[in-house]
N, C-alpha and C positions, 0 to 999 in steps of 0.2 A: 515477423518482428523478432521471433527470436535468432535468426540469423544476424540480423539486425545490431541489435544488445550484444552478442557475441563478438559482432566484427567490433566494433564500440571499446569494449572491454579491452582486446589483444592492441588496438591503436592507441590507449586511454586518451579516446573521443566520449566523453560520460559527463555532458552537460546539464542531466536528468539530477547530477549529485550534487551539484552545485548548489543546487538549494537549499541544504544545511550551512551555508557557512556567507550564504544574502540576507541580510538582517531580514527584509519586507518579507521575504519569504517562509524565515523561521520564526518569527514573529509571527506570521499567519498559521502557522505548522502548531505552536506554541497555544495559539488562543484557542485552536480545537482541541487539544490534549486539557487544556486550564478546564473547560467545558465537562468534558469528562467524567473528571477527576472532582470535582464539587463537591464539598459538602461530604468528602473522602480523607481517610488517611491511609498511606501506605502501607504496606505494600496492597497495590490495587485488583491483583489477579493477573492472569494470563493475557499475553496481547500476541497477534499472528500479525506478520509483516509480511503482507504478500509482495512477492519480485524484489526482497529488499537489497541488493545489489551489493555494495561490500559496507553494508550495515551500517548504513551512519545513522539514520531515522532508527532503527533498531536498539542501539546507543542511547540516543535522545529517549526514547522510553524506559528504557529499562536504569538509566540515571533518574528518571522522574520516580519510578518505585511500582513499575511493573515486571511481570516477569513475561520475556520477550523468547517468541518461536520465529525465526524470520525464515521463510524459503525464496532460494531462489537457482534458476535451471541452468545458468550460465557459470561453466567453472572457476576459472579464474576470480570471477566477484565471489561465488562463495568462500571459497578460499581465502581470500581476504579479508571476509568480512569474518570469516570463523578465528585467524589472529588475529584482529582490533579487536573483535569479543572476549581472547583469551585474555590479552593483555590489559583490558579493562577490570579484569577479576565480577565485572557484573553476574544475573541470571540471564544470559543470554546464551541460546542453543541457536547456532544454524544449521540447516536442513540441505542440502543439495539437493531441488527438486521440482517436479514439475509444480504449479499452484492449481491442475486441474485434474490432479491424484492426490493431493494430500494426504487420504486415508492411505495408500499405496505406501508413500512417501512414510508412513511409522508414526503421523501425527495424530493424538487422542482428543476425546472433545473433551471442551474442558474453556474454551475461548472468549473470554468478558469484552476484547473491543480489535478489531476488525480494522487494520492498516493498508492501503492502497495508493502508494504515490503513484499512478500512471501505470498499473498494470494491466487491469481489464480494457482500458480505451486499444491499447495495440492489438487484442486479441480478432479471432475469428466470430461470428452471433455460436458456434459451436465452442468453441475453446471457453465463451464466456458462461456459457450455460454449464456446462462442463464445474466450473469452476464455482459458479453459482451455488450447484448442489454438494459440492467439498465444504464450503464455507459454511453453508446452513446446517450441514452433520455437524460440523466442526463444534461451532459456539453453543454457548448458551443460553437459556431464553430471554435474559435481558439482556442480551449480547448489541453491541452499536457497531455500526462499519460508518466508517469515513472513507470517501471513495473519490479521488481526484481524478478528473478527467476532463483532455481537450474536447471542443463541440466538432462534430464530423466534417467531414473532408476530403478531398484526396490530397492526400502528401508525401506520395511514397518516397522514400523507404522507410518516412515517420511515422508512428500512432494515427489512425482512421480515424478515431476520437469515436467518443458515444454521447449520446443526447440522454436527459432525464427518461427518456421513454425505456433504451437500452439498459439503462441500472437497473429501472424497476422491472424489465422483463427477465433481467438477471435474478432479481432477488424476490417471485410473488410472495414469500410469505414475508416478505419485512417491509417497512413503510418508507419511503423518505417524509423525512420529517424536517429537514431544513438543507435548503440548498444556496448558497454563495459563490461569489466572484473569487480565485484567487491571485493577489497581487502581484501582478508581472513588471511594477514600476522597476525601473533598473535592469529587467534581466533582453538578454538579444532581443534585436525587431522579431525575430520567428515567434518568438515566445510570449510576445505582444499582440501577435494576430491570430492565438489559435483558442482564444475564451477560453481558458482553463478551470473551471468550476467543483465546487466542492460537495459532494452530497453524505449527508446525514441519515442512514438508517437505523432502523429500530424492528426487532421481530416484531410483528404481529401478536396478540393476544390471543390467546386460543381459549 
């Protein structure tokens, strides 16, 4: 996959971005962030943007009154996304880096809510465990992950997608706690046929 994302990037073939700027989409993007954010005022705390490509979701948070980590391992989008950041004057830090090093990568725990448009679905069950255990150093203990992901498949050279089984075997010590459809009204037939769902985590109580 990451060859994948790579090739994507240098073509600007990067239909994964698109979704900031399809209403049904960010609208949907929006009503998880509103959720959140409840019964809060700003500034909210730290948010990690895993794979966030050349940061537009990244953006979207950190205008909402978060203070945004976003990584991601493909040059060129980091790049990018590190001037939209600059030029926004927000708190927005990008990271060039894998999301299954993080600690590697220079990032402290410190993490209140947990962003994932489509990154764990393309991984390996290794690369996600991997990452799983970055995430859970990473945050805090009422830390939330919102985690979007196609349902499996073969599709190569697209995302494998993961089932509710694979998140939670990604994340034992956190719960999902609410899982959704995400609206694909409008976007390509591909993106129509591949269940794209939205899951809701919560650590565990210890």
């Amino acid at each position: 996959m990451n060859l994948f994302y790579s090739i994507g990037y240098r073509l600007g073939f990067t239909p994964w971005e698109n979704a900031v700027t399809h209403p049904p989409a960010y609208a949907r993007v929006a009503s998880l962030f509103d959720h959140e954010e409840r019964g809060m005022q700003p500034p909210y705390g730290r948010a990690l943007d895993l794979g966030c490509g050349r940061g537009h979701w990244a953006i979207v948070l950190a205008q909402r009154g978060w203070e945004v980590t976003g990584v991601e391992r493909v040059a060129p989008a980091a790049r990018a996304a590190r001037t939209y950041a600059r030029v926004t004057g927000l708190p927005i830090e990008i990271v060039e880096g894998d999301v299954t090093a993080l600690r590697a990568a220079g990032l402290a725990p410190g993490y209140r809510l947990i962003w994932d448009f489509g990154t764990l679905h393309g991984m390996s069950p290794a690369q996600r465990e991997a990452t799983g255990e970055e995430v859970s150093a990473l945050a805090t203990e009422d830390a939330t992950a919102l985690i979007l992901a196609w349902a499996p498949g073969r599709r190569a050279p697209l995302p494998r997608g993961a089932s509710r089984e694979d998140i939670q075997s990604v994340f034992p010590d956190w719960e999902i706690t609410d899982e959704s459809a995400f609206d694909v009204m409008g976007l390509p037939s591909l993106l129509r046929k591949v269940d794209p769902r939205v899951y809701r985590l919560r650590r565990k109580a210890t």
